[in-house]
N, CA, C and O atoms as a MOPAC input file, in Angstrom:
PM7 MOZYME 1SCF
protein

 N    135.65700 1    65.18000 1     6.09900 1
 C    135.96800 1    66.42900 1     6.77300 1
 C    137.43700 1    66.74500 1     6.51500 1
 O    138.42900 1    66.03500 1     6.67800 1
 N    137.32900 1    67.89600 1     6.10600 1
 C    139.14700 1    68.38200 1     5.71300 1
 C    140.07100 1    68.62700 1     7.33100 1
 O    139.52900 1    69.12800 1     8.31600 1
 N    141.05600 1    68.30700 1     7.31200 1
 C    142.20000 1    68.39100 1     7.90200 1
 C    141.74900 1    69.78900 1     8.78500 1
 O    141.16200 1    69.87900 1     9.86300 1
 N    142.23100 1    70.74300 1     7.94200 1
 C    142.16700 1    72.06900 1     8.15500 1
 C    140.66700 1    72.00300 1     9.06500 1
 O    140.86100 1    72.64600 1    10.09700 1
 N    139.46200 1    71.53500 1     9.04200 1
 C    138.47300 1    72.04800 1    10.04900 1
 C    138.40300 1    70.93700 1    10.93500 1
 O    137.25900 1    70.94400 1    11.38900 1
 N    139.23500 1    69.71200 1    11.54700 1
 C    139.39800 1    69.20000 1    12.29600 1
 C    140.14900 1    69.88200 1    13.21300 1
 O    139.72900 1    70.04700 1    14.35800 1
 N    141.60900 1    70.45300 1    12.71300 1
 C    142.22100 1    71.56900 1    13.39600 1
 C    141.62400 1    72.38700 1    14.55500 1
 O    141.72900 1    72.33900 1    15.78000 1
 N    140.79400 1    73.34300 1    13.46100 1
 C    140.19400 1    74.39000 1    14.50500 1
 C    138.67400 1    73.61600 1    15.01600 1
 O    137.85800 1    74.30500 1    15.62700 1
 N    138.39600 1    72.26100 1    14.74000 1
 C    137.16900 1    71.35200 1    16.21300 1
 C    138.58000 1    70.97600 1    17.17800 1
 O    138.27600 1    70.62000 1    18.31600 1
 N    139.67400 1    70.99700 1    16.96300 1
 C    140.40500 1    70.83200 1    17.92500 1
 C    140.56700 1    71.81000 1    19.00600 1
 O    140.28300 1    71.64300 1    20.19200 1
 N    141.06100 1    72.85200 1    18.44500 1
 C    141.26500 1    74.11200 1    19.01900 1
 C    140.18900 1    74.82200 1    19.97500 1
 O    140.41900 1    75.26000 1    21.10300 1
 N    138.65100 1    74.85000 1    19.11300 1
 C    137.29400 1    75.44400 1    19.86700 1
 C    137.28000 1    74.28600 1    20.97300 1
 O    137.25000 1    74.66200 1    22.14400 1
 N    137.29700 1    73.00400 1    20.72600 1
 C    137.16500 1    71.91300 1    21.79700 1
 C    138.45600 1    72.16800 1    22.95200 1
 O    138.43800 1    72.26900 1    24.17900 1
 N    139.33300 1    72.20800 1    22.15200 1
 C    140.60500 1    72.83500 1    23.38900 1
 C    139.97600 1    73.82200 1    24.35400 1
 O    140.01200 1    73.63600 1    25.57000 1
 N    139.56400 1    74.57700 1    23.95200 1
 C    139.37200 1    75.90200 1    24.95500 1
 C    138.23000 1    75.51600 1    25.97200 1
 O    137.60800 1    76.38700 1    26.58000 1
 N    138.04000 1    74.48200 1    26.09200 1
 C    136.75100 1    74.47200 1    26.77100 1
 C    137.43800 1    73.53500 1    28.14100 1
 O    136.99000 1    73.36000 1    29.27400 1
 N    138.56100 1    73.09800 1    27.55600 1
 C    139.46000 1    72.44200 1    28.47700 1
 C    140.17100 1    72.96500 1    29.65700 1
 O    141.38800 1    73.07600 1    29.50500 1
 N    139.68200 1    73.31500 1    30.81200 1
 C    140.58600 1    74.14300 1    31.50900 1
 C    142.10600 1    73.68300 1    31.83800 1
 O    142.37200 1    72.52000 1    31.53600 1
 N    142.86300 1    74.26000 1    32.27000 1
 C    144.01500 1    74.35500 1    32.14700 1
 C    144.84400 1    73.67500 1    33.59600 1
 O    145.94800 1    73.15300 1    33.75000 1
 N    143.87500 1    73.93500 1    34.37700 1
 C    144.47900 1    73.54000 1    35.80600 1
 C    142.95900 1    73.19600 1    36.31600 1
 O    141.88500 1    73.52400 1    35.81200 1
 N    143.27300 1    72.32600 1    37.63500 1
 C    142.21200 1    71.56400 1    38.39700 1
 C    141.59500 1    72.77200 1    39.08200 1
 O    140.39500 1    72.62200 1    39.31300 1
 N    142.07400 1    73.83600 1    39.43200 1
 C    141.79400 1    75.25400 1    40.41600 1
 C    140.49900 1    75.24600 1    39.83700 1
 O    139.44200 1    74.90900 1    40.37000 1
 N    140.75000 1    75.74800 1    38.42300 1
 C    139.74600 1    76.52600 1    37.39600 1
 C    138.15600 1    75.82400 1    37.60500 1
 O    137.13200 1    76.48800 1    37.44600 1
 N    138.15800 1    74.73800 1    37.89000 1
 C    137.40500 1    74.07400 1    37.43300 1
 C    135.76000 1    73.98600 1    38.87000 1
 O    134.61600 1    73.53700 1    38.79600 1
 N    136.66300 1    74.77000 1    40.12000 1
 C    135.73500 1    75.00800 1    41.23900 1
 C    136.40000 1    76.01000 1    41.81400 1
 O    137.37100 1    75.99000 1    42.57100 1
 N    135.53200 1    77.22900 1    41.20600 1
 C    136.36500 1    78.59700 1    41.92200 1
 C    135.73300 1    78.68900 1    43.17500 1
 O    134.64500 1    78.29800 1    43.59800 1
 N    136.86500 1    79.42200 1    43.76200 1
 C    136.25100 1    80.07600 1    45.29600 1
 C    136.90200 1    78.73100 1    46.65900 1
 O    137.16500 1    78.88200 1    47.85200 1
 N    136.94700 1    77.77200 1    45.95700 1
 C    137.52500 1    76.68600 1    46.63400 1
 C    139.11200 1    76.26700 1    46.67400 1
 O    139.68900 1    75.79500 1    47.65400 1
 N    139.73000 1    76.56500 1    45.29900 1
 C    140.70100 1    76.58800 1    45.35200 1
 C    140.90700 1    75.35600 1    44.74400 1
 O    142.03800 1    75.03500 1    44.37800 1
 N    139.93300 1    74.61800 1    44.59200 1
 C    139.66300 1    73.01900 1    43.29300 1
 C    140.78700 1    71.88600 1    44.43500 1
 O    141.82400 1    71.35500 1    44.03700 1
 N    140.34500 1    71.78300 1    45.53700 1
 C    141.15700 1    71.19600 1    46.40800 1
 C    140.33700 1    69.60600 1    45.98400 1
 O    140.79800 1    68.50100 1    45.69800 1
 N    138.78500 1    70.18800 1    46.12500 1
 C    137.93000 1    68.99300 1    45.72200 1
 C    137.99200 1    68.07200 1    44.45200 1
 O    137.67500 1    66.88700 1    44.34900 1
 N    138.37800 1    68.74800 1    43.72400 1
 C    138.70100 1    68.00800 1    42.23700 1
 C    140.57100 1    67.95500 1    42.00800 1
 O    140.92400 1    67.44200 1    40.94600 1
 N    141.47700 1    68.35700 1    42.76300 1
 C    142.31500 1    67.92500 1    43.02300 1
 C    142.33200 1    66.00600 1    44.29600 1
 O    143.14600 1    65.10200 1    44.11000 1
 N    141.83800 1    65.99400 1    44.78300 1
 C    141.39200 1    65.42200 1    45.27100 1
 C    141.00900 1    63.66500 1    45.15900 1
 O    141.31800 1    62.55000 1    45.57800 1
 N    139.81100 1    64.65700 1    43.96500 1
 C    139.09800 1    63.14800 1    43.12300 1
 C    140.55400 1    62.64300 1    41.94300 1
 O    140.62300 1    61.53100 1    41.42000 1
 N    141.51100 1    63.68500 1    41.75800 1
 C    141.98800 1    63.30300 1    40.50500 1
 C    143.38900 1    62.57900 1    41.36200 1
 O    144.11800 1    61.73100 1    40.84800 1
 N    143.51700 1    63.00500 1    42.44700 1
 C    144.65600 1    62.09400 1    42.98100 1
 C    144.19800 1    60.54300 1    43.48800 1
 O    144.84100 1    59.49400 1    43.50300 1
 N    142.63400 1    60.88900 1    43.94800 1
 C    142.15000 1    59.60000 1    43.63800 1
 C    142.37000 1    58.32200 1    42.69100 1
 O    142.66200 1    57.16300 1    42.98600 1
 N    142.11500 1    58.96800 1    41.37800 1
 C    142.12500 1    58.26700 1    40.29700 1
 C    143.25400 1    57.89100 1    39.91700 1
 O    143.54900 1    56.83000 1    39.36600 1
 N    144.22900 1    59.17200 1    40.34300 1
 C    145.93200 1    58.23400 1    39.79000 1
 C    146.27700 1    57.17400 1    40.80000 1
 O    146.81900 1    56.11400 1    40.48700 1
 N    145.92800 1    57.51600 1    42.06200 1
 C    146.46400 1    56.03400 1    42.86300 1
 C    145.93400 1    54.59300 1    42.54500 1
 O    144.87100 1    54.08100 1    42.19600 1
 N    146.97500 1    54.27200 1    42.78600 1
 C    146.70800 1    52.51200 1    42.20600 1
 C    147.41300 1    51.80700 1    43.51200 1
 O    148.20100 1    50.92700 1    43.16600 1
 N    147.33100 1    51.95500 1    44.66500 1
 C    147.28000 1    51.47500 1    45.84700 1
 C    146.36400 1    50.27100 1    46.07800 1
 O    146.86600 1    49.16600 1    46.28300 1
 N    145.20100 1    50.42300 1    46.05600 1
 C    143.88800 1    49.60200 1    46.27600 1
 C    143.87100 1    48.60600 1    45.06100 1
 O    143.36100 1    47.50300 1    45.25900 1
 N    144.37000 1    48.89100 1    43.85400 1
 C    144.73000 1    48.17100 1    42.33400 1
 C    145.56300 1    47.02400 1    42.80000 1
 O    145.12500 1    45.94300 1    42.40700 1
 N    146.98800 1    46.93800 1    43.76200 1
 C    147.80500 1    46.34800 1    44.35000 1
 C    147.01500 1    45.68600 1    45.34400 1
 O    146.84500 1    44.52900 1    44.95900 1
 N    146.49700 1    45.87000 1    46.36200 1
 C    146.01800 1    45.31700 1    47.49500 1
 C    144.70600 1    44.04300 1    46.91700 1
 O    144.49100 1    42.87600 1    47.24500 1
 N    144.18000 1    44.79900 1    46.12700 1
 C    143.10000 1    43.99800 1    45.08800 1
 C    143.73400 1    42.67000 1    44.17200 1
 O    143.00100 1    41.68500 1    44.08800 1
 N    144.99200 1    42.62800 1    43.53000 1
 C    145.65800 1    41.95800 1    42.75700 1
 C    146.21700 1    40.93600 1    43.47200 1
 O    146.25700 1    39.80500 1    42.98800 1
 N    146.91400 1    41.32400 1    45.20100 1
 C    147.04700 1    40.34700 1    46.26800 1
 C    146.00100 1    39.57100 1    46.75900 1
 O    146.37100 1    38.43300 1    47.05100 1
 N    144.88000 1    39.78500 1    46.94100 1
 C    143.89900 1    39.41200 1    47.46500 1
 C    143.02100 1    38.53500 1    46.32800 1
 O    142.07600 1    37.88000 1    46.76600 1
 N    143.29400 1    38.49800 1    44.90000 1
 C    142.93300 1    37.39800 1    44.06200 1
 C    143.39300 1    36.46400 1    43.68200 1
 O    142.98500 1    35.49300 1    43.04400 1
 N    144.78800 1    36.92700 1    44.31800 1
 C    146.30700 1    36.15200 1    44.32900 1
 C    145.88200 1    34.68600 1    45.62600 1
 O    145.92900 1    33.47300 1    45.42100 1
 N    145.54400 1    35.34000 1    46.74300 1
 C    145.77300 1    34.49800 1    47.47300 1
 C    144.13100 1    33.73800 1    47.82200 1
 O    143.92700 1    32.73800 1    48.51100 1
 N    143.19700 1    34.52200 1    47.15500 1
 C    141.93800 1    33.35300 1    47.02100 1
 C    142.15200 1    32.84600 1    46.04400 1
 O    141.16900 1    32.11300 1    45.93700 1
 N    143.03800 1    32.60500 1    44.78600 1
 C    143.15700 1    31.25100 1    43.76800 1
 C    144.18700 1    30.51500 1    44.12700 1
 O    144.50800 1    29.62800 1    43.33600 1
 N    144.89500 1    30.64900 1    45.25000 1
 C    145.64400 1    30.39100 1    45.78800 1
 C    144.70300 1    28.71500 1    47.07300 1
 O    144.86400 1    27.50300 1    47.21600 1
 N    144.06800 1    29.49400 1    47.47900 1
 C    143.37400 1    29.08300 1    48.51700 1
 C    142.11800 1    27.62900 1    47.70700 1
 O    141.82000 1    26.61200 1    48.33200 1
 N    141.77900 1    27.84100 1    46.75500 1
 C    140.70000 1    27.61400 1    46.06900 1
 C    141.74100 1    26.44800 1    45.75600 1
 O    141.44600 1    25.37900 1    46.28900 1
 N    143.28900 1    26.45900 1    44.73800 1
 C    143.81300 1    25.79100 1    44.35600 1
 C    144.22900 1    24.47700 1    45.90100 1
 O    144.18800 1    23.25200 1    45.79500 1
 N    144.59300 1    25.27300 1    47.18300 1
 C    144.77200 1    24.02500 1    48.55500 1
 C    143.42000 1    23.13200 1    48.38300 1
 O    143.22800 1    22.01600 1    47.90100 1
 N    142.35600 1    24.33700 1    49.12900 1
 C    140.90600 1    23.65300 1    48.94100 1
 C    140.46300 1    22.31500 1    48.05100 1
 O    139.43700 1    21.69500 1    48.33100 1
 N    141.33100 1    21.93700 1    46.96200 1
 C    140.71100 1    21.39300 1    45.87000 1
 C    141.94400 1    19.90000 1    45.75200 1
 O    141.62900 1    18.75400 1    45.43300 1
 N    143.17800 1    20.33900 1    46.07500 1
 C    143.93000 1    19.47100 1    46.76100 1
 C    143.75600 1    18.63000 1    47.77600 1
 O    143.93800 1    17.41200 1    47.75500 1
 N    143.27300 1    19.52400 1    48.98400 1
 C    142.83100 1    18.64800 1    50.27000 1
 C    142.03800 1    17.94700 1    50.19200 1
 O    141.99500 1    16.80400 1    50.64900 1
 N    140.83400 1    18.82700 1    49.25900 1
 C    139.51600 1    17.37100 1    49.09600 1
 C    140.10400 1    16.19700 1    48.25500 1
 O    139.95800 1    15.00900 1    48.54100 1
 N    140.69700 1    16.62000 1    47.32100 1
 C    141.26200 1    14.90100 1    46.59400 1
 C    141.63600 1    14.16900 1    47.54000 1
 O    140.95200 1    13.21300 1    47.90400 1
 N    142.76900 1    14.48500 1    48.09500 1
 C    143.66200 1    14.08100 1    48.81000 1
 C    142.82600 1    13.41700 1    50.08600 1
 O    143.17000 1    12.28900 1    50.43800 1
 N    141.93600 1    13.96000 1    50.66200 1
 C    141.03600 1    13.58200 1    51.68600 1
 C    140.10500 1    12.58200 1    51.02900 1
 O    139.80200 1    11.65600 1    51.78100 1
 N    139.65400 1    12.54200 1    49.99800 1
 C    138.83200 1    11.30300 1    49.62000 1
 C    139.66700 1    10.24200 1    49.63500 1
 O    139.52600 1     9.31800 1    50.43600 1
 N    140.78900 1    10.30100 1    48.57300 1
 C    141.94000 1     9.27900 1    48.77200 1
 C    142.09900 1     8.53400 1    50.28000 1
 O    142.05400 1     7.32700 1    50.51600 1
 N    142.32800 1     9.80800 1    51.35100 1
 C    142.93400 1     9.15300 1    52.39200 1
 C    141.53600 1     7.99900 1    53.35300 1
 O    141.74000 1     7.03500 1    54.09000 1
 N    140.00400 1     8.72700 1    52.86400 1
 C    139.44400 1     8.14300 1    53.34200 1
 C    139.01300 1     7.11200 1    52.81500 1
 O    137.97400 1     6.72200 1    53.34700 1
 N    139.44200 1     6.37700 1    51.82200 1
 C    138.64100 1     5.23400 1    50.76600 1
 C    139.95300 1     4.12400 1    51.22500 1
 O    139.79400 1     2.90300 1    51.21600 1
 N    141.46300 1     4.91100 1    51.68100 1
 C    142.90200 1     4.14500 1    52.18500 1
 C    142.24900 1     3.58100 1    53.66200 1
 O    141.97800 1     2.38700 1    53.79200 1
 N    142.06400 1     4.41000 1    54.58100 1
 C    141.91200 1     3.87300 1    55.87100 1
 C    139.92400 1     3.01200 1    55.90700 1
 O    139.35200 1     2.44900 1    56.84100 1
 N    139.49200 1     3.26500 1    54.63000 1
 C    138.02000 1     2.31100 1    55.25900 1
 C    138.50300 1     0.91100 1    54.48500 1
 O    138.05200 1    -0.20000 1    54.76400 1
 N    139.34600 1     1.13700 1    53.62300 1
 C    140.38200 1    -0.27400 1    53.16700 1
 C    140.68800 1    -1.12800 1    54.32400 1
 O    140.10600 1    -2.18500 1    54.56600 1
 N    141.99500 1    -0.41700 1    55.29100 1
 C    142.66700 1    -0.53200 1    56.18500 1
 C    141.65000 1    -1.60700 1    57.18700 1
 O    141.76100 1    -2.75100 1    57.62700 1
 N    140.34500 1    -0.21300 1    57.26500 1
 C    139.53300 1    -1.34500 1    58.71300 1
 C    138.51900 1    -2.19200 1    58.33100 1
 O    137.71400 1    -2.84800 1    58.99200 1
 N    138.74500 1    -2.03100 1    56.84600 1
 C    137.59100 1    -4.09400 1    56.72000 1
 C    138.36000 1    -5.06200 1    56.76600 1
 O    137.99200 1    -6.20100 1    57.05400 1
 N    140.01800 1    -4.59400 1    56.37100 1
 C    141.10900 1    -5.93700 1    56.49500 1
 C    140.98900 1    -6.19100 1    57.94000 1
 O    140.93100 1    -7.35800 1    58.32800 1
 N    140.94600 1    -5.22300 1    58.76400 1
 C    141.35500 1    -5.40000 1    59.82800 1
 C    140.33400 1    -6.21000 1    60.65900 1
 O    140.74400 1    -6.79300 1    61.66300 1
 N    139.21400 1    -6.27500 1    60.35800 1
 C    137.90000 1    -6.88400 1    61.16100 1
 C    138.15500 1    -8.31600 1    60.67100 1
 O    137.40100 1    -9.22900 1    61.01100 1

């Protein structure tokens, strides 16, 4: 495909593009699709989400500590009370 008729599939495809969020639900004032699109730029919930995987591999990583650490301590003290009998 030549240059030149990519151009104008650019251009016919352009126009179909409206220009502002208004356009796109008349009579409303495109408050609704203003709306969804401020939706999509926030990355609020992106942050809150990134904390919250933060602190369950976080949690997963104690979890996995304590159990070592708890087998250890219990194989130390059933040591402890057969010496002791």
């Amino acid at each position: 495909m030549p240059i030149s008729e990519l151009t104008s599939l650019s251009r016919e495809t352009a126009s179909f593009i409206p220009r502002k969020a208004e356009s796109l639900s008349p009579g409303t004032g495109g408050t609704t699709v203003k709306t969804f699109f401020a939706f999509l730029k926030d990355e609020s919930g992106a942050t809150a989400i990134e904390y919250g995987l933060i602190a369950a591999g976080i949690s997963v990583a104690i979890i996995a500590i304590v159990n070592a650490l708890g087998t250890q301590l219990n194989a130390k003290f059933t040591s402890i009370s057969t010496q002791l009998k």
